[in-house]
C-alpha positions in Angstrom: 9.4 -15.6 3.5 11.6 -12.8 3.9 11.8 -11.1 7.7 9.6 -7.4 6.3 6.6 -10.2 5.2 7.1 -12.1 8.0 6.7 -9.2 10.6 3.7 -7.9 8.7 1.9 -11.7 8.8 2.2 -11.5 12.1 -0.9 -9.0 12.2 -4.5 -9.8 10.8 -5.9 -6.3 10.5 -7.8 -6.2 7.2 -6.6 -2.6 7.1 -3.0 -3.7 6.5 -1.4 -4.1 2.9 -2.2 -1.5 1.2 0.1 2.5 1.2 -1.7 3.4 3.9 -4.7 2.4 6.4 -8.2 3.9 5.7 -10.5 4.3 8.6 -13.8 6.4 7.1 -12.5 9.3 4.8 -9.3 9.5 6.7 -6.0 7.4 5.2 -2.7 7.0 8.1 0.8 6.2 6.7 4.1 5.6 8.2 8.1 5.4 6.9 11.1 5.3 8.5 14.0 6.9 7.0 17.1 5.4 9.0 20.8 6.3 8.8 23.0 3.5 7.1 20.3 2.2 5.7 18.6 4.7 3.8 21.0 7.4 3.6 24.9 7.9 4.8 25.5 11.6 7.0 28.7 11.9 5.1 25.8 12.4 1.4 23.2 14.7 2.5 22.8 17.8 4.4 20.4 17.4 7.5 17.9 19.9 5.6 18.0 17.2 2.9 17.5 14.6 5.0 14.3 15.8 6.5 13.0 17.1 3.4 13.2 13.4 1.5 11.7 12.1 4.6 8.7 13.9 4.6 8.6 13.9 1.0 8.5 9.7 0.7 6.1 9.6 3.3 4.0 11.9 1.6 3.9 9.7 -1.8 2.3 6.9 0.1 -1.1 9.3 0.6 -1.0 10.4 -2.6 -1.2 6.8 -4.0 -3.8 6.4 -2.3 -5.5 9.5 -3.5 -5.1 11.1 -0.4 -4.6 14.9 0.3 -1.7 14.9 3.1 -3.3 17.3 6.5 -1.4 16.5 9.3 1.8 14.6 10.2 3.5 13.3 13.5 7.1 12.9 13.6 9.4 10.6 16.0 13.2 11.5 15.9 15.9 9.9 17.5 18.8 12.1 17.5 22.3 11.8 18.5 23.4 13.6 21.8 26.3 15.4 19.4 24.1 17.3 17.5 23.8 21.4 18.3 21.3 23.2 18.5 22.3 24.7 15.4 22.0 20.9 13.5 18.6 21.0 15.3 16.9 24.2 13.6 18.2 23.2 10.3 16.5 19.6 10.8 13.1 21.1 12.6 13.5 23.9 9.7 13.6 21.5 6.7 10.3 19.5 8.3 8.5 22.7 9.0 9.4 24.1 4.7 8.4 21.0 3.8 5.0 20.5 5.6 4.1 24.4 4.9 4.7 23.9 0.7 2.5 20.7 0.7 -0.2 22.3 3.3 0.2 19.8 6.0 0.1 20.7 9.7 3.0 19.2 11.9 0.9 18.6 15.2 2.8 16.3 17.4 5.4 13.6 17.8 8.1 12.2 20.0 12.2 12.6 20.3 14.7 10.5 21.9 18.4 10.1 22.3 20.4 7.4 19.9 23.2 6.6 18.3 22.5 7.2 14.2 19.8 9.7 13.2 16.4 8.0 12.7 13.0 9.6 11.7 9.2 8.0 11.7 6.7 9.8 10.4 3.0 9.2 10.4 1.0 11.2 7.6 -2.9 11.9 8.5 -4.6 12.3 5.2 -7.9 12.7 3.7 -9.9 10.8 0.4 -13.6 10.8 -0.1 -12.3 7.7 -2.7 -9.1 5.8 -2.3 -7.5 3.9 -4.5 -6.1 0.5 -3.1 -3.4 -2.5 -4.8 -6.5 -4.2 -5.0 -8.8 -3.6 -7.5 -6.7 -4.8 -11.0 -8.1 -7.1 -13.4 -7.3 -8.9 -16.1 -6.4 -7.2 -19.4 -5.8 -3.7 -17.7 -2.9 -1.9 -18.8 0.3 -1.2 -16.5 1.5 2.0 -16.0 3.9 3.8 -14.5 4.8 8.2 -14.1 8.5 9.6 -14.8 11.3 7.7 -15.9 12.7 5.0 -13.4 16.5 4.0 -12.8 18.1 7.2 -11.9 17.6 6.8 -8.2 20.0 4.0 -8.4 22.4 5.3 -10.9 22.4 8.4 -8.3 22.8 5.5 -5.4 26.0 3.7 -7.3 27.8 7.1 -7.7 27.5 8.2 -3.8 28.4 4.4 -3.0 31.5 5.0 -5.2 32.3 8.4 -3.3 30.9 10.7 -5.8 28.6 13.1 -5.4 25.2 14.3 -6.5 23.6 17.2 -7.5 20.7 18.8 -5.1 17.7 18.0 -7.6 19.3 14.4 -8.2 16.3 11.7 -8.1 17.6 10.1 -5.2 18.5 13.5 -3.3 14.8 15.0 -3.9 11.7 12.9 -5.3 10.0 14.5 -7.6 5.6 13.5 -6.5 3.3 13.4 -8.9 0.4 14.8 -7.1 -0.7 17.0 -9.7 -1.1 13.4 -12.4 -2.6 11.2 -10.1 -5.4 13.2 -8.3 -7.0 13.9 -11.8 -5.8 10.3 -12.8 -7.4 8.6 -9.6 -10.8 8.5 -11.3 -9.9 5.6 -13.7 -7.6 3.9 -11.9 -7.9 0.4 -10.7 -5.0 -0.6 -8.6 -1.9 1.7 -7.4 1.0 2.0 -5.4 4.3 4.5 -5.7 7.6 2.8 -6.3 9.5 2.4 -3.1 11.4 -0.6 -3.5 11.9 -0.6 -7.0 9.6 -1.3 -10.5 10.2 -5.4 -9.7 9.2 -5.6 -6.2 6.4 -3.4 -6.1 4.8 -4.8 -9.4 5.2 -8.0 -7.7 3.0 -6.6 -4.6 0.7 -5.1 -6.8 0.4 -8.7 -9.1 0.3 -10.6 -5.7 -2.6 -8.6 -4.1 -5.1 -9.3 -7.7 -3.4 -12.9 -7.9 -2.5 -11.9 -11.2 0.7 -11.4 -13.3 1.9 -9.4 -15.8 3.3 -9.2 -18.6 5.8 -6.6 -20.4 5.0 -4.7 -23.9 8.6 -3.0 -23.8 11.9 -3.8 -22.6 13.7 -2.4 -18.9 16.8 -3.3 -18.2 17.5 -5.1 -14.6 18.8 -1.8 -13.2 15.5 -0.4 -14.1 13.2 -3.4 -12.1 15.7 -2.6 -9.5 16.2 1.2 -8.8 14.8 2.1 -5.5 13.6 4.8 -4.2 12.0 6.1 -7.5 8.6 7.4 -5.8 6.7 7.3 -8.9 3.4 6.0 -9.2 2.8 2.7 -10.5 -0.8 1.7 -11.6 -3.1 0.0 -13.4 -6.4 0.6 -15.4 -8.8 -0.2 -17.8 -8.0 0.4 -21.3 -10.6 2.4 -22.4 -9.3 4.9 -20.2 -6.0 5.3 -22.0 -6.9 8.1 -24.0 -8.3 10.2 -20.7 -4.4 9.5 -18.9 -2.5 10.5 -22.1 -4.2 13.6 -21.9 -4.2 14.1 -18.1 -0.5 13.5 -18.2 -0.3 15.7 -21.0 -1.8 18.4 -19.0 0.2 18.0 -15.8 3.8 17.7 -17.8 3.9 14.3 -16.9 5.8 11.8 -18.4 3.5 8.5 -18.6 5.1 4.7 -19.5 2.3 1.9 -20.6 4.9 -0.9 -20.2 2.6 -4.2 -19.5 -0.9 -5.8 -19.2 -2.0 -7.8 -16.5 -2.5 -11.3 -17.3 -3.2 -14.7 -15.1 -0.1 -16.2 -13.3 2.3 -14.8 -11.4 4.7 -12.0 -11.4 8.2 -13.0 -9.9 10.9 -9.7 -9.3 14.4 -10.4 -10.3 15.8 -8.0 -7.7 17.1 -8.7 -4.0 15.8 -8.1 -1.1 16.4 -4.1 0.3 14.7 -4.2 3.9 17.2 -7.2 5.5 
């Protein structure tokens, strides 16, 4: 078991395992977005930074057909940073909660060494859509095209650099798709981790497996960091989601079926 399962079977809350926690209409979520892990200084602006946090903690309530309202953020912040650096961080936050509607009510800041933000989103859903829910026979899906997060990742890792609206600089969400989508959808997550890890979560929470109608390459399964949504439903709703992606300008891949067995992800490990 690798150390991010192990830490998470350490707590029995039935609430736990899905993109975030529903407690009556109202779904929490929480991401970290640490420095040397998720992003270098030296690659993004801090305006950037704040914005991609905000925005990947923000795909977790839409996958869960959630409507974001309120968020909480915890900074740690080193003591070289000017007030300057601070406005454009607290600015980039504030632009990003105004556009999506979300109030920033609260939150909590200490001194470190590398910059490291936590945000909790508080969102609300009459009807959420969990990982659980997929049966057999129901068609996999997933929004956007997937792999240019890492190709973006490779280039900055070789000293390049990327353009502002680069995938892995600024996710695109696809709130517009999935809220009309929700409706006949089974199962659903976004892609965090990668196409091959979180269809392995998604398999793993419907003991199920899946199997693949059209070819991705490795680098594909494996790009990170994609925040698209990746889902499952009943066939006799394909005709509904061609047109609701049609509608929304959404480019829609039908790449599998879920099938008995068990889905195993040919990628590594990102967390540890």
């Amino acid at each position: 078991m690798n150390k991010e399962a192990f830490v998470i079977s350490q707590f029995t809350s039935p609430r736990i395992g899905d993109d975030g926690a529903v407690v009556g209409e109202w779904v929490y979520s929480k991401d970290i977005f640490a420095q040397n892990v998720h992003f270098k200084r030296e690659w993004m602006s801090l305006a950037q930074i704040a914005k991609k946090s905000m925005l990947v903690n923000l795909s977790d309530a839409i996958a869960m057909n959630a409507v974001p309202k309120y968020a909480l953020i915890g900074v740690t912040i080193p003591r070289s940073y000017t007030h300057a650096e601070l406005k454009e961080l607290t600015g980039a936050f504030l632009a990003t909660c105004k556009a999506w509607g979300v109030e920033l009510i609260g939150g909590d800041t200490t001194s470190g060494e590398r910059l490291t933000i936590s945000i909790t989103i508080i969102s609300h859903t009459k009807n959420p859509v969990f990982r659980k829910g997929m049966k057999e026979g129901h068609v996999l899906a997933y929004t956007g095209r997937i792999g240019e997060s890492l190709k973006g990742l490779k280039t900055l890792m070789r000293g390049g650099s990327l353009g502002a609206d680069s995938r892995f600089m600024k996710p695109v969400l696809k709130a517009a798709f999935f809220y009309k989508a929700a409706p006949y959808v089974s199962a659903a997550m976004d892609i965090s981790d990668g196409l091959g890890k979180d269809l392995s979560r998604l398999c793993a929470a419907n003991n199920l497996g899946a199997r693949f109608t059209c070819k991705h390459t490795k680098a594909q399964l494996c790009s990170g960091e994609e925040y698209e949504m990746l889902f499952s439903f009943d066939p006799r709703y394909e005709r509904i989601l061609r047109r609701i992606a049609e509608q929304t300008k959404t480019p829609l891949t039908l790449f599998g079926k879920a099938v008995r067995g068990r889905f195993r992800c040919p990628c590594k490990e990102h967390h540890f």
